[in-house]
N, C-alpha and C positions, 0 to 999 in steps of 0.2 A: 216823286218818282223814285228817287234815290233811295227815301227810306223803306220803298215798296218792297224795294230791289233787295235788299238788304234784308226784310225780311223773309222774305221767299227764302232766299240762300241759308239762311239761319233753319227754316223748317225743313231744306233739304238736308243739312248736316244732320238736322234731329231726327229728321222720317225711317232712317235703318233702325236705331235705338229704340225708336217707339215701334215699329212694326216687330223686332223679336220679342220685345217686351212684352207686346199684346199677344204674340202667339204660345210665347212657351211661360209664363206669369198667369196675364188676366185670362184669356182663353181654358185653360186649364183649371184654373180656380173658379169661374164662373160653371164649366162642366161640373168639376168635384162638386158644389152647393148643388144642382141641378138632379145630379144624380144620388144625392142623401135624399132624397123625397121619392126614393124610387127600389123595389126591389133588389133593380141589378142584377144582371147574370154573367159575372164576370167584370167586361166594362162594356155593358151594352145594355141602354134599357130596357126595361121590360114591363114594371106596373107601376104606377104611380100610388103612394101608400101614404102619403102627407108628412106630419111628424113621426109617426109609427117608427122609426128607428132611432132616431132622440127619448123617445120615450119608454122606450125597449133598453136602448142603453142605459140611461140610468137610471132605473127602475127593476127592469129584472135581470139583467144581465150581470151577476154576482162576480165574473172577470173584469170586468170594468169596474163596478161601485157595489161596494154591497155594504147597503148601510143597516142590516139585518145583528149585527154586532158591533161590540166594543171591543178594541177599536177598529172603525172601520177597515174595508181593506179594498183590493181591486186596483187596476193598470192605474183610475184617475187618481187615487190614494199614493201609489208608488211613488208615483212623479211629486205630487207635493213632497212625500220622504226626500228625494233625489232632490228636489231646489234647496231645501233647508241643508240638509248636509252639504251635497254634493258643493254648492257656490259657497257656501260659507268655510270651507276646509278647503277650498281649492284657491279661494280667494286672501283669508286669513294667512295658511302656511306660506303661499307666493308671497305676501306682503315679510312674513316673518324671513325667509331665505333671502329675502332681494336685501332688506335691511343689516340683516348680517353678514352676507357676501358682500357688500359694500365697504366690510370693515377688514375684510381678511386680505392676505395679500395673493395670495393663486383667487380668486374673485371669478375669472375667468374659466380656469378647471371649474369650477364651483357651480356657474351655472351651466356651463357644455353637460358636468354630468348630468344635472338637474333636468336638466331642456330634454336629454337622449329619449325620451321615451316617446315625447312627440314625432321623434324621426320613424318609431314604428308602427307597420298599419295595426290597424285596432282590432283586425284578425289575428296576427300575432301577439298581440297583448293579452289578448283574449284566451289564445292556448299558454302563453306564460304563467297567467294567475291560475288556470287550470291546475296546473303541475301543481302550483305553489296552494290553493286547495285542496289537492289532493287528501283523502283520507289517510290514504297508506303514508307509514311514518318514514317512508325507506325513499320514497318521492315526493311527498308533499314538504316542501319548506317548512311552511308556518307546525303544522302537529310534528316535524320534527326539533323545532326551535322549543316548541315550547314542554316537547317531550324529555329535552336535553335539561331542562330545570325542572321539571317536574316526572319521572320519570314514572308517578301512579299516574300520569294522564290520559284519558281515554280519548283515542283519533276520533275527530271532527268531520264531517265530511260538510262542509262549509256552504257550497253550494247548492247542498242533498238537503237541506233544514230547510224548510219554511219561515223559521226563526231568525234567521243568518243571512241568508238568500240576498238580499235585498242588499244588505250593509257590505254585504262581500265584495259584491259587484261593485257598490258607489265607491269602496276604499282602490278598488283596479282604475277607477273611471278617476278619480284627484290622482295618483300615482304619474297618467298618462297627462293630464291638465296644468298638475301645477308648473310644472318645468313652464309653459306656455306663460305663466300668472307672473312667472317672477322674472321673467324676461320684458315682460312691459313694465312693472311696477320698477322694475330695476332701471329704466333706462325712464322714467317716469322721476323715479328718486333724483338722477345723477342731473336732472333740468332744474332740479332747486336750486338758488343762488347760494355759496357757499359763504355769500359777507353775512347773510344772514343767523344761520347757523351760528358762524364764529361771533357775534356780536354776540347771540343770546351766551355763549359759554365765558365769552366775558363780564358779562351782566351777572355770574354765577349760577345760570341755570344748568340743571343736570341734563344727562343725555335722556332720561328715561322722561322730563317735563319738554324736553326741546323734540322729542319724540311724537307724544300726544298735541302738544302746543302749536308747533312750525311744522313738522314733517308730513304729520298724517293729516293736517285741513288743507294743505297744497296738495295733496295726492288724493282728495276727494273726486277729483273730475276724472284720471283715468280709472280709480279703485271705481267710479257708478259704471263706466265703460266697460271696463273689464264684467262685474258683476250681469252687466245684460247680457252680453256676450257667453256667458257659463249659463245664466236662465234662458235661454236659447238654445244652449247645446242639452240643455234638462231637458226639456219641452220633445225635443227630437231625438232622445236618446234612441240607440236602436242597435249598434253594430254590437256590443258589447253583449246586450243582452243575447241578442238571435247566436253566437258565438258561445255563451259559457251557460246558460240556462235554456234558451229553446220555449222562455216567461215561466219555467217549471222550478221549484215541484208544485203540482196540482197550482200553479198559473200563479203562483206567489210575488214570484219577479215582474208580473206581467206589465208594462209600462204602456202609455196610450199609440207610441208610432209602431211601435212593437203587434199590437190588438188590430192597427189598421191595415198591416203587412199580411196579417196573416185570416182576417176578414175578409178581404179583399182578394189575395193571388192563391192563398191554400184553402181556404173552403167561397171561394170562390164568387161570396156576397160582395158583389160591386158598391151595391146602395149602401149596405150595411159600413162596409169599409171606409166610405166616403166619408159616411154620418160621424166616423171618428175622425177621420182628417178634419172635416169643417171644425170640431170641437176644438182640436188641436189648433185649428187657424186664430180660432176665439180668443183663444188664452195667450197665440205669441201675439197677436194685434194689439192690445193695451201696453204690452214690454215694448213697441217700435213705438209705439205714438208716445209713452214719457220720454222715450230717449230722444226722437226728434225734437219735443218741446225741450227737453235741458239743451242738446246744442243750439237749438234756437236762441235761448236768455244766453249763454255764454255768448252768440256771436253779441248779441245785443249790450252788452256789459261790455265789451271790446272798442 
């Protein structure tokens, strides 16, 4: 009776949790998949059309995928761009900063500056790099940095290329992340035990072997952390882009949350829009189910 009792009370503490769960999570996700099989007008159905929008998207849809050249290009193309750089440069320089802010003595200045950009929203970050894009040599940062050493330089309009587009944006996107990267890895670093460290420097090992050797295989568990976490924020990029490109020129930038935004509320194809989100849902789903499987072994190993 007691244990009855006990459970009951256990499923009322759980019953709120699981009731917003299911309405604003599963509910919604079950809709979104529901409504990729479907016209769509708006967010309201209207014809039932099977795969026809999975098949449409990659297939003719040359803003999403178009695999019609070398090298391909399209929103699904950007975002692999965006995972490879973006987590690898956001993740790398944090690990590099947190390591040598460790050694300085203001440490503290060192990451407050580093972290500040996080403090801004991503709409102002957005008109930052704007400026600092800029063509004109008289407002743009960068074509006047590099006008001051090269003075044959011819202004860039960074954002305005096809060729650039893409790299411009991901180098504003690490700029605003890393500060984030090396505040964990930093306080990641300072949880190593120091007798170890110092034994290996009495054994005569270097800093640069007691680096690779001790530092960096203890910092494997937050550095995978960290890393899902930044493939996460790839996968759903979106403020940056709709702020500094609009996915232009002629849809270069165009990333996939970005395609569903504007599928979906500006021309107004509900089903269409969807059929990207569920895409979208495809590709974070394998990034939660490793990460829950490594914290899994890690409890296990404990």
């Amino acid at each position: 009776m007691t244990s009855s009792r006990n459970n009951l009370l256990n499923w009322l503490f759980v019953l709120p949790s699981l009731a917003l769960l299911g309405f604003f999570v599963v509910y919604p996700t079950l809709w979104t998949i529901r409504m990729s099989f479907d016209t769509g007008l708006g967010l309201r159905l209207k014809k039932f059309v099977g795969l026809e929008n999975y098949i449409r998207l990659l297939t003719r849809d040359q803003f999403f995928l178009d695999l019609s050249k070398f090298p391909p290009t399209g929103a699904l193309v950007n975002n692999v761009i965006w995972l490879l750089l973006f987590t690898s440069l956001t993740v790398s320089l944090g690990l590099i900063i947190a390591v040598l802010a460790d050694r300085v003595r203001y440490e503290a200045v060192v990451k407050a500056v580093v972290f500040l950009p996080m403090a801004i929203s991503f709409t102002a970050a957005g008109i930052i790099w704007l400026f600092v894009y800029s063509p004109d040599a008289n407002t743009g940062l960068l074509n006047a940095a590099i006008t001051a050493i090269d003075p044959a330089w011819k202004s860039v309009a960074w954002v305005g290329r096809v060729e650039t587009v893409t790299y411009s944006v991901i180098l504003a996107a690490v700029w605003m992340w890393v500060g984030f990267a090396t505040v964990v890895l930093s306080a990641a670093l300072k949880s190593i035990p120091q007798e170890i460290t110092e034994a290996a420097r009495v054994d005569g090992a270097t800093e640069w072997s007691i680096f690779w050797r001790i530092t960096l295989p203890m910092l494997s568990s937050p550095i995978a952390v960290l890393t899902t976490t930044m493939v996460i924020n790839v996968l759903k990029v979106f403020d940056l882009i709709y702020i500094m490109t609009r996915g232009g020129p002629r849809g270069a930038s165009r990333v996939i949350a970005y395609t569903m935004y504007t599928e979906t509320f500006e021309a107004g194809k509900g089903g269409y829009g969807s059929a990207v989100a569920v895409i979208m849902l495809l590709l974070i789903v394998p990034v939660m189910i490793m990460n829950l499987r490594r914290f899994r072994a890690e409890e296990a190993e404990r």
